[in-house]
DRENDO-1510 file (C-alpha; in Angstrom, 1 decimal, always signed):
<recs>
REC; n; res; u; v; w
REC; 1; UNK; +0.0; +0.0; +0.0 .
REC; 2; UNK; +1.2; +3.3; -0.5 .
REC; 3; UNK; +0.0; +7.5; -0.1 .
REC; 4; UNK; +0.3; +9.5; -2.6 .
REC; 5; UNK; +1.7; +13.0; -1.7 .
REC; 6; UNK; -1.0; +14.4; -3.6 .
REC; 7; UNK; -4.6; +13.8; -3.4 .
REC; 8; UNK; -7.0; +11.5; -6.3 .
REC; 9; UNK; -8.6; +15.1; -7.4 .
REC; 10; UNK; -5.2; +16.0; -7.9 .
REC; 11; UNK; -4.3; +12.8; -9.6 .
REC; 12; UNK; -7.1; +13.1; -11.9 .
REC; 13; UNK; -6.2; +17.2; -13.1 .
REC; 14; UNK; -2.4; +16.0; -13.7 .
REC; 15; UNK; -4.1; +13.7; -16.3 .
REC; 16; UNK; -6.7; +16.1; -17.8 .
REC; 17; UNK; -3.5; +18.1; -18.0 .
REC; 18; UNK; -1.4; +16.0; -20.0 .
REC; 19; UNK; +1.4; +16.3; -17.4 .
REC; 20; UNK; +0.9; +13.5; -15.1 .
REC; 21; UNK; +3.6; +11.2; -17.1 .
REC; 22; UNK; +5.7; +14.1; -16.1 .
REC; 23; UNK; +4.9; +13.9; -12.6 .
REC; 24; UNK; +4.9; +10.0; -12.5 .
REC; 25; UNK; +8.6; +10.2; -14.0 .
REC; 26; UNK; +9.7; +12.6; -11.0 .
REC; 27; UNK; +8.5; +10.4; -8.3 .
REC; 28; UNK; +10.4; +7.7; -10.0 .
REC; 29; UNK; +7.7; +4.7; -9.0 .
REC; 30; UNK; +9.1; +2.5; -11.2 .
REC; 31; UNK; +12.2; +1.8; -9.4 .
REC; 32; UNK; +11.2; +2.4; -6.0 .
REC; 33; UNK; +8.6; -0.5; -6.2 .
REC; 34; UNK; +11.0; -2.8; -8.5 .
REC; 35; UNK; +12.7; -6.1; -6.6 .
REC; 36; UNK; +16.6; -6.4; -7.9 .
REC; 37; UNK; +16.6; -9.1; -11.2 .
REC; 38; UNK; +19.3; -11.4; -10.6 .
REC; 39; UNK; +18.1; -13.7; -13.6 .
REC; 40; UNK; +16.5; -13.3; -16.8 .
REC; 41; UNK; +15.0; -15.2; -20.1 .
REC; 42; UNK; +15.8; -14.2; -23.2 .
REC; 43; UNK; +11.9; -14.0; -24.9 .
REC; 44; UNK; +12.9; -13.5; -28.5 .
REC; 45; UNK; +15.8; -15.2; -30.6 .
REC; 46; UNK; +18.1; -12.3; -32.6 .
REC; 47; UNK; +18.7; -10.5; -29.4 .
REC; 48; UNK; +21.8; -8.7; -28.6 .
REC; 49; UNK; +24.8; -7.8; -25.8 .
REC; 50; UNK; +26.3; -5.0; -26.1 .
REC; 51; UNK; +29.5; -3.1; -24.9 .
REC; 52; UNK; +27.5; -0.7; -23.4 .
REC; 53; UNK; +23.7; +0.4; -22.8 .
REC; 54; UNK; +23.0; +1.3; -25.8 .
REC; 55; UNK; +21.7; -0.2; -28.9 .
REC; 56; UNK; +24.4; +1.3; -31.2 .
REC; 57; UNK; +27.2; +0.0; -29.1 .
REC; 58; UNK; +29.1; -3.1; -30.3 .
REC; 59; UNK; +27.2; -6.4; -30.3 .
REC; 60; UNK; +29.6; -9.0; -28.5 .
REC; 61; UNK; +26.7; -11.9; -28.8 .
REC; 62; UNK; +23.3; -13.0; -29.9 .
REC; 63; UNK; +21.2; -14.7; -28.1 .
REC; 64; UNK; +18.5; -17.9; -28.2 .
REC; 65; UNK; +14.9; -17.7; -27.3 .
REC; 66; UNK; +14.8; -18.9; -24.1 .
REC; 67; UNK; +18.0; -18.4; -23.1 .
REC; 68; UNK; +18.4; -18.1; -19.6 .
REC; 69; UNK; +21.2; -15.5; -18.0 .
REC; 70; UNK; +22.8; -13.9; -15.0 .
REC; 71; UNK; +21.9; -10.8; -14.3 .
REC; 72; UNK; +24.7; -9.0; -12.6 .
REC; 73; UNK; +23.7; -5.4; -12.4 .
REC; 74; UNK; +20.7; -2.6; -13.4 .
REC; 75; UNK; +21.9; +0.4; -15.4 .
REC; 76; UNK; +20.4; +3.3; -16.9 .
REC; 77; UNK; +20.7; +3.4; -20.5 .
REC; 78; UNK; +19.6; +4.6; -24.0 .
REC; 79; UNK; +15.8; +4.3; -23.8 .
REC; 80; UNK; +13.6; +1.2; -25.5 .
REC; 81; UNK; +10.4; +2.9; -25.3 .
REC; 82; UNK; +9.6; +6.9; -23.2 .
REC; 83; UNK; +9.4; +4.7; -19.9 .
REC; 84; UNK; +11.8; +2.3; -20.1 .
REC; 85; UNK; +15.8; +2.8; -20.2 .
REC; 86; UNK; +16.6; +0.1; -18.1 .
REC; 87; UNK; +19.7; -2.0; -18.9 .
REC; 88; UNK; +20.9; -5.5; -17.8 .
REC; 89; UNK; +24.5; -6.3; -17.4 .
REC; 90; UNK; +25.0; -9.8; -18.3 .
REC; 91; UNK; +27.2; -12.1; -16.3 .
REC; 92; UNK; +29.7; -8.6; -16.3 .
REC; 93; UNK; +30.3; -8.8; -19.7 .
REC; 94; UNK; +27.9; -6.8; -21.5 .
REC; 95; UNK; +24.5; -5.0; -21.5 .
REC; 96; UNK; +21.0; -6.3; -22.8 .
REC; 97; UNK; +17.7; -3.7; -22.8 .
REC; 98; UNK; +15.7; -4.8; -20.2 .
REC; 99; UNK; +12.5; -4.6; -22.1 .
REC; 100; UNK; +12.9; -8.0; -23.8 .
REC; 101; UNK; +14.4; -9.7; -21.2 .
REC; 102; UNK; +11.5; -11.7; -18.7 .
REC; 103; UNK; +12.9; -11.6; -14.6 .
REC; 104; UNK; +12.9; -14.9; -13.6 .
REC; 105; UNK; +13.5; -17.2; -10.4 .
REC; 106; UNK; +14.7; -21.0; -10.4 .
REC; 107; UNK; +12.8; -21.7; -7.2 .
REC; 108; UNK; +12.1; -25.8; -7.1 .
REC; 109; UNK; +9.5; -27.2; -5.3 .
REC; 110; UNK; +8.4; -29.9; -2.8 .
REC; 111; UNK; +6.1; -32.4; -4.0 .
REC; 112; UNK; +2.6; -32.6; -2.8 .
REC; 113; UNK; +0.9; -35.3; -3.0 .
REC; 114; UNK; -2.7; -34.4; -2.4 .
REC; 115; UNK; -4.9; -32.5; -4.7 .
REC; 116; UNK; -8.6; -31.1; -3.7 .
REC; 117; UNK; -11.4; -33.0; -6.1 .
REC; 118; UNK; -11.9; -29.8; -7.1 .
REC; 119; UNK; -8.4; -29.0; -8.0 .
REC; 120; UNK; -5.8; -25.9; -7.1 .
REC; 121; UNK; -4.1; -22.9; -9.1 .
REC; 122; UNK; -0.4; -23.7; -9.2 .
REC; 123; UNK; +2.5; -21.3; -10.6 .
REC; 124; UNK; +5.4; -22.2; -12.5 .
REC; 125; UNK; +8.2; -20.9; -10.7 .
REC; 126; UNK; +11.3; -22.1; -12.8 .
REC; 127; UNK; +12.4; -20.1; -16.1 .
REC; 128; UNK; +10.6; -22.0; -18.2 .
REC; 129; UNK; +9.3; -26.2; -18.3 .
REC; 130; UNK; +8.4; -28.6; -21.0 .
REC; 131; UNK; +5.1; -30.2; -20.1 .
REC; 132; UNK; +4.2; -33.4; -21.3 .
REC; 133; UNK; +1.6; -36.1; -22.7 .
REC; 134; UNK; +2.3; -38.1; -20.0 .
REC; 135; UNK; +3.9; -38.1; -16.4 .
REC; 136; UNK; +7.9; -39.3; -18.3 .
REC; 137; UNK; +10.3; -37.8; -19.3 .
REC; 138; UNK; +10.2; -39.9; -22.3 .
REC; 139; UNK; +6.7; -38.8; -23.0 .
REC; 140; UNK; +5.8; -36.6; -25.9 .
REC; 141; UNK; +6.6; -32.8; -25.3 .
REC; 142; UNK; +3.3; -30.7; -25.1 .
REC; 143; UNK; +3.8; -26.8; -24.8 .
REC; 144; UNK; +6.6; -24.8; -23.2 .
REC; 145; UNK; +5.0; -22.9; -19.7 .
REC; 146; UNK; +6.9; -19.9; -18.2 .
REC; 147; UNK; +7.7; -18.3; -14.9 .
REC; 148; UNK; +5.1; -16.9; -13.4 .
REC; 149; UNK; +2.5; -18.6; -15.6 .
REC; 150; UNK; -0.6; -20.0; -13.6 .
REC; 151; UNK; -2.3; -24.0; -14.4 .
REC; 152; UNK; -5.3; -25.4; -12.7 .
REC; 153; UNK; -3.8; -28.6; -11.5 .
REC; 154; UNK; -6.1; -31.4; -11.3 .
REC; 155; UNK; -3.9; -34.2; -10.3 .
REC; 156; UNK; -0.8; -35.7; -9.2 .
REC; 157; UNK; +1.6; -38.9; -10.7 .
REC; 158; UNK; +4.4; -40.5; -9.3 .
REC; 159; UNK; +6.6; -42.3; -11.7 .
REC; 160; UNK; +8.1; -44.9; -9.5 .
REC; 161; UNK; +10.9; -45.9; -12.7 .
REC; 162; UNK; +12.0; -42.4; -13.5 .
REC; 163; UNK; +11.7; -41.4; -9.4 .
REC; 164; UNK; +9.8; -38.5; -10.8 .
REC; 165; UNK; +6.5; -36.9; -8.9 .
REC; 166; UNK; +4.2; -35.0; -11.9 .
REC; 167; UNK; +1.1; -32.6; -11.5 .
REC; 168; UNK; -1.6; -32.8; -14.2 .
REC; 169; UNK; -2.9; -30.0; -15.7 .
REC; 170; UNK; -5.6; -28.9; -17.3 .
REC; 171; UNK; -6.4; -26.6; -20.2 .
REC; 172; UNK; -9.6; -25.8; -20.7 .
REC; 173; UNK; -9.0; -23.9; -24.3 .
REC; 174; UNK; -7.9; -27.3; -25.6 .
REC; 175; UNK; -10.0; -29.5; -23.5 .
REC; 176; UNK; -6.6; -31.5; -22.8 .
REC; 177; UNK; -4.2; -32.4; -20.0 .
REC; 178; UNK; -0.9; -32.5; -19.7 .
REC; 179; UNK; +2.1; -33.1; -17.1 .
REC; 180; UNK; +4.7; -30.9; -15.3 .
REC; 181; UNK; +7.3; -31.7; -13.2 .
REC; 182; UNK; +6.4; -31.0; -9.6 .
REC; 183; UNK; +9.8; -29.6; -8.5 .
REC; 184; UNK; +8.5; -26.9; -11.3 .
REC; 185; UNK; +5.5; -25.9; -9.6 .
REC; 186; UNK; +4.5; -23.6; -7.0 .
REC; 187; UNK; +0.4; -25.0; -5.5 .
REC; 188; UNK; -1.0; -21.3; -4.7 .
REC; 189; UNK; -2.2; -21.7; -1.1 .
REC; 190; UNK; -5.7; -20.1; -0.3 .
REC; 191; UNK; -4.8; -17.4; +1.2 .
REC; 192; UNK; -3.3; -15.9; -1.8 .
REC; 193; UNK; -6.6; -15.7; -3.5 .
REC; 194; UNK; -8.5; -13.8; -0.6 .
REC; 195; UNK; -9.9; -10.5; -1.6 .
REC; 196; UNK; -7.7; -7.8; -0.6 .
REC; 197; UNK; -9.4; -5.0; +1.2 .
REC; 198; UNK; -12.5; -6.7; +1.9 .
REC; 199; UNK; -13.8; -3.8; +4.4 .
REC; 200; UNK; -12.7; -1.1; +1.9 .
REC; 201; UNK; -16.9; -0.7; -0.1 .
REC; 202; UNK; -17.3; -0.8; -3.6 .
REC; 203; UNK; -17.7; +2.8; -4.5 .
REC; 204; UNK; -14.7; +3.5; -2.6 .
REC; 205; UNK; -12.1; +1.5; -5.2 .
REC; 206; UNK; -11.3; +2.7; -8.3 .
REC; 207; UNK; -8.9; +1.7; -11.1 .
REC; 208; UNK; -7.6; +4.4; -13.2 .
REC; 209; UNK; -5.8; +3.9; -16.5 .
REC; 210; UNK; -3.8; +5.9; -18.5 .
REC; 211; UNK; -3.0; +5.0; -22.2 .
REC; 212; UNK; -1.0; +8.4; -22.9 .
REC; 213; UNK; +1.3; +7.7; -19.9 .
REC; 214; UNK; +1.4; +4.0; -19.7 .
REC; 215; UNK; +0.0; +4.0; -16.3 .
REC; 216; UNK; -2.6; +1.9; -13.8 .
REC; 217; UNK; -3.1; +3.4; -10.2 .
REC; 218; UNK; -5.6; +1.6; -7.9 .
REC; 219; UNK; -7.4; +4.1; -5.5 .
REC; 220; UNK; -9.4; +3.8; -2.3 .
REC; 221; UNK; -10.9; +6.9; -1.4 .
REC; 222; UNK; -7.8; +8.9; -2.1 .
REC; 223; UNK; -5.3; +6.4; -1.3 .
REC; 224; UNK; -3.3; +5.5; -4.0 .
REC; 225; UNK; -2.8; +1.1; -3.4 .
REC; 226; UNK; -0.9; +0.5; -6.7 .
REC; 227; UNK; +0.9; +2.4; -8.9 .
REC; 228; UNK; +2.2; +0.2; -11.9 .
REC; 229; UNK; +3.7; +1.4; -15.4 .
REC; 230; UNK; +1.6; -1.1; -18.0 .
REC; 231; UNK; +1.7; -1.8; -22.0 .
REC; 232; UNK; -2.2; -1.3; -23.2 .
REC; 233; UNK; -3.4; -2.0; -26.5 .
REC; 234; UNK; -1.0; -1.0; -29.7 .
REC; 235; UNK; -1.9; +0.4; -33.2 .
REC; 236; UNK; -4.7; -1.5; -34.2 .
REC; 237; UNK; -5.7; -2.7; -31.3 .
REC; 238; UNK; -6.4; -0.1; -28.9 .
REC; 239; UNK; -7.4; -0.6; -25.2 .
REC; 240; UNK; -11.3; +1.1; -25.4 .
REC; 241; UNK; -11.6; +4.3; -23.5 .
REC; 242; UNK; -14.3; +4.6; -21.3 .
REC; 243; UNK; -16.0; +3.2; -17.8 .
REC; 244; UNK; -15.7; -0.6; -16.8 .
REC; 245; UNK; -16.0; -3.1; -14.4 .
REC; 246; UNK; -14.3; -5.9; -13.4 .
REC; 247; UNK; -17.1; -8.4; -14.2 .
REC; 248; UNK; -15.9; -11.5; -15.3 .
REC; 249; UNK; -12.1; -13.2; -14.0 .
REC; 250; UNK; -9.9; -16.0; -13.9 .
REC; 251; UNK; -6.4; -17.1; -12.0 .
REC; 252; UNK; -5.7; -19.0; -15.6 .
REC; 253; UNK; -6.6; -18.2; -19.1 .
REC; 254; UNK; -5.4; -19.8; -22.1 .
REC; 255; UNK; -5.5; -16.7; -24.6 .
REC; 256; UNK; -5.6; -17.1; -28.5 .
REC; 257; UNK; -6.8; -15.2; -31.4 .
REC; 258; UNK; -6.6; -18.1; -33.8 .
REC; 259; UNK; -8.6; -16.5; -36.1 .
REC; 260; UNK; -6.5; -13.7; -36.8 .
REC; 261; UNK; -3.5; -15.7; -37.4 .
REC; 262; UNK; -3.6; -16.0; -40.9 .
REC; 263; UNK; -3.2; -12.2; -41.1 .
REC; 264; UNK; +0.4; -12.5; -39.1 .
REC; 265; UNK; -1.2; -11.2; -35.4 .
REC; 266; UNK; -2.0; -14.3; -33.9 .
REC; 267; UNK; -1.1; -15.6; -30.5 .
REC; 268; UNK; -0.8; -18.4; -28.7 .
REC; 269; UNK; -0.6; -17.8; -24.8 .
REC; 270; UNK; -1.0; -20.4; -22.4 .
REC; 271; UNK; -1.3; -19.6; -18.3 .
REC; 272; UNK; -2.0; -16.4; -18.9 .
REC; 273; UNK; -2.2; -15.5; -15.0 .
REC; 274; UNK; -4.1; -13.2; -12.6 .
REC; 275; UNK; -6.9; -12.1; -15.6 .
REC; 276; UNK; -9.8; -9.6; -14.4 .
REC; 277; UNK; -11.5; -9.2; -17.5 .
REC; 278; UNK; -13.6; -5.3; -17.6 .
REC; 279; UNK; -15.3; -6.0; -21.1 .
REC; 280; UNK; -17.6; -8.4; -23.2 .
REC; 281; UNK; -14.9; -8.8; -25.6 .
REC; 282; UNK; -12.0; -10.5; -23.5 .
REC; 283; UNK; -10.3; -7.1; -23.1 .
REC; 284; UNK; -8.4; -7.6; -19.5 .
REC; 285; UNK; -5.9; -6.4; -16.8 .
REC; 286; UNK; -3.5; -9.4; -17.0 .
REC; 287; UNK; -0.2; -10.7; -16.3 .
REC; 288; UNK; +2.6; -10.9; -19.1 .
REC; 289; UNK; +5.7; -13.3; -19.4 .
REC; 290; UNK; +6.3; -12.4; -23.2 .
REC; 291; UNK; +7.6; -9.1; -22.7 .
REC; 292; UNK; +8.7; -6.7; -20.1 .
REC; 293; UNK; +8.8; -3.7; -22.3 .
REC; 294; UNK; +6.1; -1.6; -19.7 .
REC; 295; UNK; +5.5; +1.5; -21.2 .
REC; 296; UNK; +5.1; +1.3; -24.5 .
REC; 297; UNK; +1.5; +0.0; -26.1 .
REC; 298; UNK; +2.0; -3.4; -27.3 .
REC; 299; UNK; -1.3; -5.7; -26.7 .
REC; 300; UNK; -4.0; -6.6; -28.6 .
REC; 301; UNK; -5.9; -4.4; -27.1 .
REC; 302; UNK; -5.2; -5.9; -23.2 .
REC; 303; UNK; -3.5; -4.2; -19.9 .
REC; 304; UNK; -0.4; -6.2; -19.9 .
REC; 305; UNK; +0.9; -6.2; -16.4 .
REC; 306; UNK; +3.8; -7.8; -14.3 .
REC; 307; UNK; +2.4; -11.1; -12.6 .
REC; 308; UNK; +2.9; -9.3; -9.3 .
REC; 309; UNK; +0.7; -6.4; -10.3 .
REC; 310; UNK; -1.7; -8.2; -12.1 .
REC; 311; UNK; -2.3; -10.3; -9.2 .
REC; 312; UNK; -2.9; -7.2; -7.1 .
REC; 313; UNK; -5.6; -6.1; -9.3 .
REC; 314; UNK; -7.0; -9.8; -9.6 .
REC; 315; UNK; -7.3; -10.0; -5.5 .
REC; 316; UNK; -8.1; -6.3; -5.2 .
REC; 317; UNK; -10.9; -6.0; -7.1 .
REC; 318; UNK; -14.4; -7.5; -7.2 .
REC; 319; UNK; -16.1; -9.9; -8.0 .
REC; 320; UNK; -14.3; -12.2; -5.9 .
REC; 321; UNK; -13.3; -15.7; -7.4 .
REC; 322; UNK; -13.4; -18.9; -5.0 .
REC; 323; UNK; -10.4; -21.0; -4.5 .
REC; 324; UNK; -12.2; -23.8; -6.5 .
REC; 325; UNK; -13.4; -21.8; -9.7 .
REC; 326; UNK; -11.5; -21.5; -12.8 .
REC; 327; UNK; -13.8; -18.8; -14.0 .
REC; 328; UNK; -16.1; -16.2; -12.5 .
REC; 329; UNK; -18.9; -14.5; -14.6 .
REC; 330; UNK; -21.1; -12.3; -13.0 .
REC; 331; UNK; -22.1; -9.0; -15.3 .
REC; 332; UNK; -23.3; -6.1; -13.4 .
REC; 333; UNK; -21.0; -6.5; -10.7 .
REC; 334; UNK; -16.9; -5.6; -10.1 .
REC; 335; UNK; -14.6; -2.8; -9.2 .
REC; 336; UNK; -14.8; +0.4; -11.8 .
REC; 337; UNK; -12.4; +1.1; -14.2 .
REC; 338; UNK; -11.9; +4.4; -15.9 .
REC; 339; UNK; -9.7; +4.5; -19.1 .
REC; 340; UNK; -8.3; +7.6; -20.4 .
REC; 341; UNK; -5.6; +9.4; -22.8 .
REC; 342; UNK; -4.6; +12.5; -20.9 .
REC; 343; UNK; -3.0; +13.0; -24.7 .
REC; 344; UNK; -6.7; +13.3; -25.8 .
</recs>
């Protein structure tokens, strides 16, 4: 939680004044709220380490998709988008832009061995894992899920020849399971998925979005709770301005537009995590492991938003979503949300 040193009116004329990216910048919120990176995962192939922080510095190395590196230090830099000049030096040899580089953990688990009838969320919290037909490493590979990535988990294998424990998941965009290493997986306990500020009254929270500066705050009253720096909706796809409510959510979404993938913009995102969806069209506040480019537009139309912050949102706002539910649909109800462009 934080206070603004400013009030919400205030807040809200900054933005009808076109300066509040201005202001945002001063209080610097971005890296005061930031945890260090020690590790990151290279999201695209082609990418490069240079000498130096800047992208017309020499290029010592390309690297992989997927790649997973040390991160040894955060530097300021030539800027990847008006919000974002964050640098990663790599193992001390080199820098990397920040905004195409996913922080990641390699946090291994301890098997459990029970799973509710019902199921339970559970979070991948290695850099990335190979799931699987079946619970064996000799099985056929199904898709690749990523840190930070959430899977309703309906089941649990050991494989007493390959001493291996697996959790089965299920997708319910494919209407298949598949297997994950247990070590690989985080079960979410319940008390991560309580409502947060459950005395605070509807009409008191408010989520206020803004395109022009790239930013989300969550109010109560005039308490800022969240201040996060986001990527909304890019040419072609913009986020809709307007009033919204949070009416229909999920802890796990498997998004895909495969219609639109003839016309070279479709996606294929399993585990989407922490989604709080605000229209009938599937436009949501959401967490993102393809990018970490915050600050510049880049969804389909979405609020792309670190796990962390995403989850905030997710647990802050109504309707609540029970342990046990996948998905929670209840029009007419939720937490507002105001979308603007202070550009506008």
């Amino acid at each position: 939680m934080m206070n603004l040193p400013f009030s919400r009116r205030d807040f809200l004329k900054l933005s009808s004044a076109g300066v509040l990216g201005m202001f945002l910048a001063e209080l610097k919120f971005d890296r005061a709220l930031a945890a260090p990176v020690t590790q990151g995962r290279m999201t695209l192939s082609g990418l490069n380490l240079y000498s130096d922080p800047s992208f017309n510095a020499k290029k010592l190395h390309i690297f992989g998709r997927d790649e997973v590196v040390k991160v040894t230090a955060e530097v300021d830099g030539e800027a990847g988008n008006p919000y974002n000049s964050k640098w990663y030096q790599i193992n001390g040899e080199g820098y990397t832009y920040s905004g195409w580089v996913q922080p990641v953990e390699s946090n291994y688990q301890r098997p459990v061995f029970q799973i509710p009838n019902e199921g339970q969320l559970g979070e991948i919290t290695v850099p990335f894992s190979d799931t699987r037909t079946d619970p064996s490493m000799w099985a056929e590979t199904g898709y690749r899920v990523y840190f930070g990535t959430t899977h309703w988990v309906t089941g649990v294998s050991v494989n007493k020849y390959e001493k291996g424990v697996w959790y089965q998941i299920y997708d319910s965009h494919l209407q298949k399971s598949y297997h994950v290493p247990a070590m690989d997986m985080r079960l979410v306990p319940d008390d991560e998925l309580t409502l947060l500020s459950p005395d605070i009254p509807e009409e008191r929270k408010h989520i206020f979005v803004d395109t022009a500066t790239q930013s989300v705050t969550a109010f109560e009253d005039d308490k800022a709770v969240l201040i996060a720096r986001c990527s909304s909706g890019g040419k072609g796809t913009k986020t809709p301005l307007g009033d919204f409510q949070t009416f229909h959510k999920g802890p796990t979404i498997h998004m895909t537009n495969d219609g639109e993938a003839g016309a070279g913009r479709g996606y294929d995102l399993p585990g989407v995590p922490w989604v709080s969806f605000f229209t009938s069209t599937g436009v949501s506040f959401h967490g993102t492991y393809w990018h970490n480019d915050y600050g510049k537009p880049r969804s389909h139309g979405c609020v792309n938003l670190t796990p962390s912050d995403a989850k905030f949102i997710y647990r802050w706002t109504r309707p609540n979503v029970p342990r046990e539910t996948q998905y929670l649909y209840k029009p007419g109800e939720g937490t507002r949300v105001q979308i603007v462009s202070s550009n506008s």
